[in-house]
MARKEMAR-992532 format. One record per atom (N, C-alpha, C): residue in one letter; x, y, z. Coordinates in pm, 1 decimal. Layout:
! MARKEMAR-992532
<residu:a, c1:X, c2:Y, c3:Z> .
...
***
This chain:
! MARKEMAR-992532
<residu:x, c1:1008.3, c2:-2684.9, c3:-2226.1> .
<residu:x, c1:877.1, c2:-2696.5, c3:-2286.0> .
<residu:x, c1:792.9, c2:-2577.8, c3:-2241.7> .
<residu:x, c1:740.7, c2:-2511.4, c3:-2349.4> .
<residu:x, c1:628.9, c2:-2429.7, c3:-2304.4> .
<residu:x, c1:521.9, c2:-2415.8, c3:-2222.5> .
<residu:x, c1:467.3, c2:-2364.1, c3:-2148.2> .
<residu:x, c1:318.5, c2:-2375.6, c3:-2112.6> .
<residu:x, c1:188.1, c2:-2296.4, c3:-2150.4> .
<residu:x, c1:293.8, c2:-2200.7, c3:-2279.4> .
<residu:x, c1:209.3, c2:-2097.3, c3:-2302.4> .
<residu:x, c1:110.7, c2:-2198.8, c3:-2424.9> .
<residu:x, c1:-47.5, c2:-2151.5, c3:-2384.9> .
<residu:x, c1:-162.9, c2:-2214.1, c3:-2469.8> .
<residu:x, c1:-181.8, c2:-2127.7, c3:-2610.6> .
<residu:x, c1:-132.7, c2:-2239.0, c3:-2704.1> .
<residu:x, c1:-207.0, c2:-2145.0, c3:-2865.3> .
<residu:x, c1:-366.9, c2:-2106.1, c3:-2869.7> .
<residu:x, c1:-387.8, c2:-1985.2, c3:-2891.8> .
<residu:x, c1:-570.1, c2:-1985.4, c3:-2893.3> .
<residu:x, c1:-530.9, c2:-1965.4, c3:-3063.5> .
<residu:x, c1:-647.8, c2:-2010.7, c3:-3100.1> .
<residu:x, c1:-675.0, c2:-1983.9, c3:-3298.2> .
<residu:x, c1:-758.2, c2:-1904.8, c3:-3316.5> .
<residu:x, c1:-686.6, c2:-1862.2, c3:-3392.6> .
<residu:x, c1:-713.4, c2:-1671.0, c3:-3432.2> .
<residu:x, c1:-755.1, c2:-1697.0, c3:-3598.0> .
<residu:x, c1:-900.4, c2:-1674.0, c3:-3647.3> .
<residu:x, c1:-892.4, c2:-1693.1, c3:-3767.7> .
<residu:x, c1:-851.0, c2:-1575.9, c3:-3864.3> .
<residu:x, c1:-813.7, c2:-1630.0, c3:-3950.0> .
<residu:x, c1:-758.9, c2:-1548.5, c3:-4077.4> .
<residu:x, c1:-818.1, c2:-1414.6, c3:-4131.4> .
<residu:x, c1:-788.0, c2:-1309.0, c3:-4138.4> .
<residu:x, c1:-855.2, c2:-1168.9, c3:-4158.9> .
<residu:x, c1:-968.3, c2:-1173.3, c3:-4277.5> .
<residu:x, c1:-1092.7, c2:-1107.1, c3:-4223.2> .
<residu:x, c1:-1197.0, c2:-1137.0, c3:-4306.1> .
<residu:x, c1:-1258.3, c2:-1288.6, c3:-4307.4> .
<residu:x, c1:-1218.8, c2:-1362.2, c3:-4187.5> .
<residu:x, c1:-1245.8, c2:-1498.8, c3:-4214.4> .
<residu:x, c1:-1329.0, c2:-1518.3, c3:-4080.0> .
<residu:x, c1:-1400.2, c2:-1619.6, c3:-4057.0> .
<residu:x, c1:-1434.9, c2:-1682.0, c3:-3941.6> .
<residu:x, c1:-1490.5, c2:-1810.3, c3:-3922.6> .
<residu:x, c1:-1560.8, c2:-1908.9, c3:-3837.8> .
<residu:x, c1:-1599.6, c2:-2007.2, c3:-3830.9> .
<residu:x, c1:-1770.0, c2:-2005.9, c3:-3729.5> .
<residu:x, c1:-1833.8, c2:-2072.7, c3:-3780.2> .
<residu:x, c1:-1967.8, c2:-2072.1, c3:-3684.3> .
<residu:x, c1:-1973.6, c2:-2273.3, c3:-3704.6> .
<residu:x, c1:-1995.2, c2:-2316.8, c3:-3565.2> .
<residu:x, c1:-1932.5, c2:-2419.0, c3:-3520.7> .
<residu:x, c1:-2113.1, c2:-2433.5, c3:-3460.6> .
<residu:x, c1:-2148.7, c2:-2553.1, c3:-3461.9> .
<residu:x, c1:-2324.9, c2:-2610.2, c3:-3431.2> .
<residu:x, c1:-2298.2, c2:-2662.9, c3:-3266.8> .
<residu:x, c1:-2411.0, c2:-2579.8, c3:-3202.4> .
<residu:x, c1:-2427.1, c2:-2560.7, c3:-3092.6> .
<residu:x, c1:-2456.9, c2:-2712.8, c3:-3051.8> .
<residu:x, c1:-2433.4, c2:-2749.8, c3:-2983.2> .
<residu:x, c1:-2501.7, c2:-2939.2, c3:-2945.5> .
<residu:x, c1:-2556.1, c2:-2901.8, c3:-2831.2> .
<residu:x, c1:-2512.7, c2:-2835.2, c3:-2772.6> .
<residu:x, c1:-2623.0, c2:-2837.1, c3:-2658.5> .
<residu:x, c1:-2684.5, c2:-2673.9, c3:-2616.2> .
<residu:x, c1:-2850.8, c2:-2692.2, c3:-2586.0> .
<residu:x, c1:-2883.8, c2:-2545.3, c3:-2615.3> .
<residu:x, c1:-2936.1, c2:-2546.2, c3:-2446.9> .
<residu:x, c1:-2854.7, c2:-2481.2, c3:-2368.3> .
<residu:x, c1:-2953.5, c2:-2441.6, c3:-2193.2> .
<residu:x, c1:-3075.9, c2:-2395.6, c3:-2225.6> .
<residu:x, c1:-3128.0, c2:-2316.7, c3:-2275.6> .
<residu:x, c1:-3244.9, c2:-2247.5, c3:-2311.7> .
<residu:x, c1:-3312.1, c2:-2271.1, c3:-2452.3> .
<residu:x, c1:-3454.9, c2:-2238.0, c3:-2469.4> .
<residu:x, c1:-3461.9, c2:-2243.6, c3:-2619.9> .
<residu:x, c1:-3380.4, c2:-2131.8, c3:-2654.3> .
<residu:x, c1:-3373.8, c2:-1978.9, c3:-2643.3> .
<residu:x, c1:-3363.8, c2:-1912.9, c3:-2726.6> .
<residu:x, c1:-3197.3, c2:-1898.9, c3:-2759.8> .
<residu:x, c1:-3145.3, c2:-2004.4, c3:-2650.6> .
<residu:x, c1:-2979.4, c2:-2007.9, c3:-2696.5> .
<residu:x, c1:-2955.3, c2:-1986.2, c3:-2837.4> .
<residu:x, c1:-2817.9, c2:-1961.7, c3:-2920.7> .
<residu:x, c1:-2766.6, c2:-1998.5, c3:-3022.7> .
<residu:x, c1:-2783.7, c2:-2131.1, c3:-3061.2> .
<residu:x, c1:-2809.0, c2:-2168.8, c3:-3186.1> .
<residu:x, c1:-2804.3, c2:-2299.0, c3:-3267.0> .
<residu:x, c1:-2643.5, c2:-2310.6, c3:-3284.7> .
<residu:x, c1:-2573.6, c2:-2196.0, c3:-3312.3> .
<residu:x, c1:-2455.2, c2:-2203.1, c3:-3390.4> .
<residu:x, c1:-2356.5, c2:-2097.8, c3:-3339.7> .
<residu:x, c1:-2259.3, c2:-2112.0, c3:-3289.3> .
<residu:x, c1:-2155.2, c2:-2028.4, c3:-3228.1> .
<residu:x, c1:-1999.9, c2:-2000.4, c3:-3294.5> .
<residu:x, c1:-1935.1, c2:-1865.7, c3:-3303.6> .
<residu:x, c1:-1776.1, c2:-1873.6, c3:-3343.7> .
<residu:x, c1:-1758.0, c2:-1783.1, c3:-3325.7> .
<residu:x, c1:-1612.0, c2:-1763.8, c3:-3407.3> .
<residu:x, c1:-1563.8, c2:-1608.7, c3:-3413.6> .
<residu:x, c1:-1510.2, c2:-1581.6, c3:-3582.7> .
<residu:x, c1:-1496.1, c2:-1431.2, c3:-3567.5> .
<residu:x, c1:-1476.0, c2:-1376.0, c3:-3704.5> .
<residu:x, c1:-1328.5, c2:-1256.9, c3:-3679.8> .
<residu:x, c1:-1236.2, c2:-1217.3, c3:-3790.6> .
<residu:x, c1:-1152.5, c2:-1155.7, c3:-3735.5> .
<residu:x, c1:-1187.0, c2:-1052.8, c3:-3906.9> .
<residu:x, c1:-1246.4, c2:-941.9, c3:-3823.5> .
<residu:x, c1:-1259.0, c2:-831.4, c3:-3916.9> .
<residu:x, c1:-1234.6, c2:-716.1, c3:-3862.5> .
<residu:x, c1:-1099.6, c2:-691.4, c3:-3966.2> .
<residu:x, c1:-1030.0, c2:-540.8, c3:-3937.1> .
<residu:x, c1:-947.6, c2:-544.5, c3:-3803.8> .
<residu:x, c1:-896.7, c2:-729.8, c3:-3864.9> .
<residu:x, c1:-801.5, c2:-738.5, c3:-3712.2> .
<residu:x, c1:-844.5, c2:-754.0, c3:-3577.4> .
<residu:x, c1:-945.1, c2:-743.1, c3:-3530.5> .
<residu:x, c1:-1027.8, c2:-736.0, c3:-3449.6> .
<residu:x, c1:-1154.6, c2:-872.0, c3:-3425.3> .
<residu:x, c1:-1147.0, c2:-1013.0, c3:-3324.3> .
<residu:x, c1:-1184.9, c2:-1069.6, c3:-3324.0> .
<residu:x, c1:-1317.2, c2:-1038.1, c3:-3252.6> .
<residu:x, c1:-1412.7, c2:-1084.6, c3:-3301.9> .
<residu:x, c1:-1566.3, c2:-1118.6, c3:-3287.2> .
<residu:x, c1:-1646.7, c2:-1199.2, c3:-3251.9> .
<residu:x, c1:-1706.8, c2:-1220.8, c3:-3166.1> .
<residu:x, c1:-1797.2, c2:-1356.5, c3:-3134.8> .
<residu:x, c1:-1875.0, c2:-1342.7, c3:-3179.2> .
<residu:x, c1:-1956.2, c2:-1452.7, c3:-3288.8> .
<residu:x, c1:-2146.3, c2:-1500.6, c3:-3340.1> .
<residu:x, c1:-2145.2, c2:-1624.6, c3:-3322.1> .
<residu:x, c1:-2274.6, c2:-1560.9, c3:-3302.8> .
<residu:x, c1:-2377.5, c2:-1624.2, c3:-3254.5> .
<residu:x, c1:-2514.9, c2:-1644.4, c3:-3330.1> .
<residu:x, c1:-2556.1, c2:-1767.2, c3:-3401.4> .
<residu:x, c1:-2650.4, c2:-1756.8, c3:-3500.6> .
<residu:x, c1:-2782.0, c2:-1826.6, c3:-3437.9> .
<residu:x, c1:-2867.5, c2:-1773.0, c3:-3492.8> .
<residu:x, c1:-3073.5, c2:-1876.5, c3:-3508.0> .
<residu:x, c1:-3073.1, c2:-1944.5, c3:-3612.2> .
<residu:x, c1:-3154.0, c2:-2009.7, c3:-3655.5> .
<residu:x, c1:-3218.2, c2:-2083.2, c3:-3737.6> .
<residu:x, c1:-3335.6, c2:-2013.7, c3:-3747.2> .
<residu:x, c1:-3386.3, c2:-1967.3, c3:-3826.2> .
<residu:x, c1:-3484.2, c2:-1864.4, c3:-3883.6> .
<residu:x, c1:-3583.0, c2:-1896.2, c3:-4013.0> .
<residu:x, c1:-3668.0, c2:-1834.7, c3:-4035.9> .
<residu:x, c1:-3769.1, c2:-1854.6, c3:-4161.3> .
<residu:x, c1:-3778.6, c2:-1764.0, c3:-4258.1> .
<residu:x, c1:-3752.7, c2:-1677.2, c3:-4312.3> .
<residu:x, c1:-3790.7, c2:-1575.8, c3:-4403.5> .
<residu:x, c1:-3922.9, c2:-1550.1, c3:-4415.1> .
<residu:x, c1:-3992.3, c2:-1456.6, c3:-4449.1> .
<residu:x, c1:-4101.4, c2:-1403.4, c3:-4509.0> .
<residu:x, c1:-4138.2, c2:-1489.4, c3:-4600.1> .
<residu:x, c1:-4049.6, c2:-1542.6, c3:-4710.2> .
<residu:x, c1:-4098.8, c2:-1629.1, c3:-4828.6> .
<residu:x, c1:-4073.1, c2:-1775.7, c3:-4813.5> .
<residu:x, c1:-4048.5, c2:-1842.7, c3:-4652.5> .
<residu:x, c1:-4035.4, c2:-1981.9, c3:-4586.1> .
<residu:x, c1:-3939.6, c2:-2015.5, c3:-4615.0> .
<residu:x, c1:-3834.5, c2:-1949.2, c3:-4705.7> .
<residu:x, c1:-3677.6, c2:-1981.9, c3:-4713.6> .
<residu:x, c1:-3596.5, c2:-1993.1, c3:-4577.3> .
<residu:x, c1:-3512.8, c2:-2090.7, c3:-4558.3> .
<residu:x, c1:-3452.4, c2:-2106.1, c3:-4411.0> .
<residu:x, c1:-3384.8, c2:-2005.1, c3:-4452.4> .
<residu:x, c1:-3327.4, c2:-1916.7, c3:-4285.9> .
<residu:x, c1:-3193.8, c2:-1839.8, c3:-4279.2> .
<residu:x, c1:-3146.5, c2:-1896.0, c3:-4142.6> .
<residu:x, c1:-3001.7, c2:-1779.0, c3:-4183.3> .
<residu:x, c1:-2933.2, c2:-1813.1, c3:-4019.8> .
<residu:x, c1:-2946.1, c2:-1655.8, c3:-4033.4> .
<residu:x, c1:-2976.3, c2:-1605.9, c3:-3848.2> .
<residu:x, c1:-2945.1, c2:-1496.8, c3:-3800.3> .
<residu:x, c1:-2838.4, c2:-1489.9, c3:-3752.4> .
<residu:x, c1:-2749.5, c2:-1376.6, c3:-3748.3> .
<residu:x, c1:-2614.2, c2:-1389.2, c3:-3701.9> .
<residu:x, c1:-2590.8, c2:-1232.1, c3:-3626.7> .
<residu:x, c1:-2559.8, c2:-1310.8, c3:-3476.3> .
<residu:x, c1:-2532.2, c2:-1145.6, c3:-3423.2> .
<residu:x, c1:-2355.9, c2:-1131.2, c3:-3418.7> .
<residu:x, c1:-2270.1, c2:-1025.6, c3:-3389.1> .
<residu:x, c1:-2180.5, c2:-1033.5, c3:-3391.3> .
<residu:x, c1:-2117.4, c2:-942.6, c3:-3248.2> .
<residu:x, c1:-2018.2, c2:-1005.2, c3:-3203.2> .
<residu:x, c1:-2038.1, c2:-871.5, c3:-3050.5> .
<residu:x, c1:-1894.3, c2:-865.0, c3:-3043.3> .
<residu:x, c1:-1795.2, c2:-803.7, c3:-3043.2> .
<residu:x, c1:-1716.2, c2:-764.5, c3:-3046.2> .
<residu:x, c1:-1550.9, c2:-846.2, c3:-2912.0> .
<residu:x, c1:-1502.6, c2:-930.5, c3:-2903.7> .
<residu:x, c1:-1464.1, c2:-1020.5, c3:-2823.1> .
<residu:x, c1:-1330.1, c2:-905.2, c3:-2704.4> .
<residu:x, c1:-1383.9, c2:-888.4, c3:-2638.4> .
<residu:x, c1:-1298.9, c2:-859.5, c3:-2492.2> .
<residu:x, c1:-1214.1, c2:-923.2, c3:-2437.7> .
<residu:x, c1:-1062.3, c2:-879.5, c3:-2482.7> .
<residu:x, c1:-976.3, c2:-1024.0, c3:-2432.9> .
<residu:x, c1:-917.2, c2:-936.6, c3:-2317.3> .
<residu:x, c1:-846.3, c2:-1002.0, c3:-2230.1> .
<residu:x, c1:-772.1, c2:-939.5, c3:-2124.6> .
<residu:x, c1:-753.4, c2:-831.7, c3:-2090.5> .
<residu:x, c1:-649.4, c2:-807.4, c3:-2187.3> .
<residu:x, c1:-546.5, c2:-697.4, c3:-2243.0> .
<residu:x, c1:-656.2, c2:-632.0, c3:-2301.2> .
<residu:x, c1:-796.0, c2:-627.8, c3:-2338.7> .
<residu:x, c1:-858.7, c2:-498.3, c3:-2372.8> .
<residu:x, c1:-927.9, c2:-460.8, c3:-2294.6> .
<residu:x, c1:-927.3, c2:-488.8, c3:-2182.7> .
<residu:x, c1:-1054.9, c2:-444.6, c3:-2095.5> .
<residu:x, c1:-979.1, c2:-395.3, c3:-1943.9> .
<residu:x, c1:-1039.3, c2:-308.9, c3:-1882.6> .
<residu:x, c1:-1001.9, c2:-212.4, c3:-1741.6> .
<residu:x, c1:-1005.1, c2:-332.2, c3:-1681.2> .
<residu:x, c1:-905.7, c2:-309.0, c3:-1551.7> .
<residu:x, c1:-901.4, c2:-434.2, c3:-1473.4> .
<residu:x, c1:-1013.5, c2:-429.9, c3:-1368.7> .
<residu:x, c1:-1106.0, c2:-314.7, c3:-1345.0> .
<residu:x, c1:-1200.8, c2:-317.1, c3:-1293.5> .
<residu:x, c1:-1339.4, c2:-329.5, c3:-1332.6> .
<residu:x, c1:-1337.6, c2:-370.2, c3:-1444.4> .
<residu:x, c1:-1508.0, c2:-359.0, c3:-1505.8> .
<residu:x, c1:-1544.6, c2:-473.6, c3:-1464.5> .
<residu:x, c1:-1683.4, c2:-460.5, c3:-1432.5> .
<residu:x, c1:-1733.7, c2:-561.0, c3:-1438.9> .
<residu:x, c1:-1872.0, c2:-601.5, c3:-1554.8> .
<residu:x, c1:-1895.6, c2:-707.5, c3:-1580.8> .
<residu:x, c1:-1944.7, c2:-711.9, c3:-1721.1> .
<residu:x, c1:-2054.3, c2:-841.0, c3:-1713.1> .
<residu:x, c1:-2141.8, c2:-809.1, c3:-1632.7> .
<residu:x, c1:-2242.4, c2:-910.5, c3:-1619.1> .
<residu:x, c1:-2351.3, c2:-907.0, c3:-1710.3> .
<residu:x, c1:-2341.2, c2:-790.8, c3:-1803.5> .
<residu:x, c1:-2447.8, c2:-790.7, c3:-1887.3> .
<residu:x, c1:-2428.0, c2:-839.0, c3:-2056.5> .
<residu:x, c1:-2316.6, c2:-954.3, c3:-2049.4> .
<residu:x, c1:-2293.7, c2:-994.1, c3:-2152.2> .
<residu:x, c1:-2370.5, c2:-1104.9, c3:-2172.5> .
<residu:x, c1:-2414.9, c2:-1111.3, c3:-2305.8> .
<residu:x, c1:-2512.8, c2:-1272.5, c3:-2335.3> .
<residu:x, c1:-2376.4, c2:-1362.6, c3:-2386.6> .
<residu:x, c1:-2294.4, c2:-1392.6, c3:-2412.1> .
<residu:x, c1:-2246.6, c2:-1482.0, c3:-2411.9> .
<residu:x, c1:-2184.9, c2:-1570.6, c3:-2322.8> .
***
């Protein structure tokens, strides 16, 4: 039997934003996922927002996801918001 863990990798050009249930802060994310564009997975992170013309939006930032294997074994990276 294996022990190796499947992580889910979404589909190219695809992603998921999944509703935050619990927020530490106000200005946390409402809404959190990932996106895989150009092969390359992504973390967002969305608001709940107003428009100029009181139309709801979602803001969506996108930050680029650092897995293991991409990063120096010495960095250190405390200045990430996620």
């Amino acid at each position: 039997m294996s022990t190796e863990t499947k992580v889910w990798k979404p589909a190219e050009m695809k992603g998921k934003l999944m509703v935050s249930k619990v927020k530490s802060k106000e200005t946390s994310p409402d809404h959190f996922g990932t996106a895989n564009i150009d092969g390359k997975i992504y973390k967002m992170a969305g608001w709940k927002n107003t428009s100029q013309s009181g139309n709801p939006v979602l803001d969506i930032k996108f930050e680029l996801e650092n897995r293991p294997s991409d990063t120096p074994e010495n960095s250190d990276n405390e200045d990430n918001p996620f």
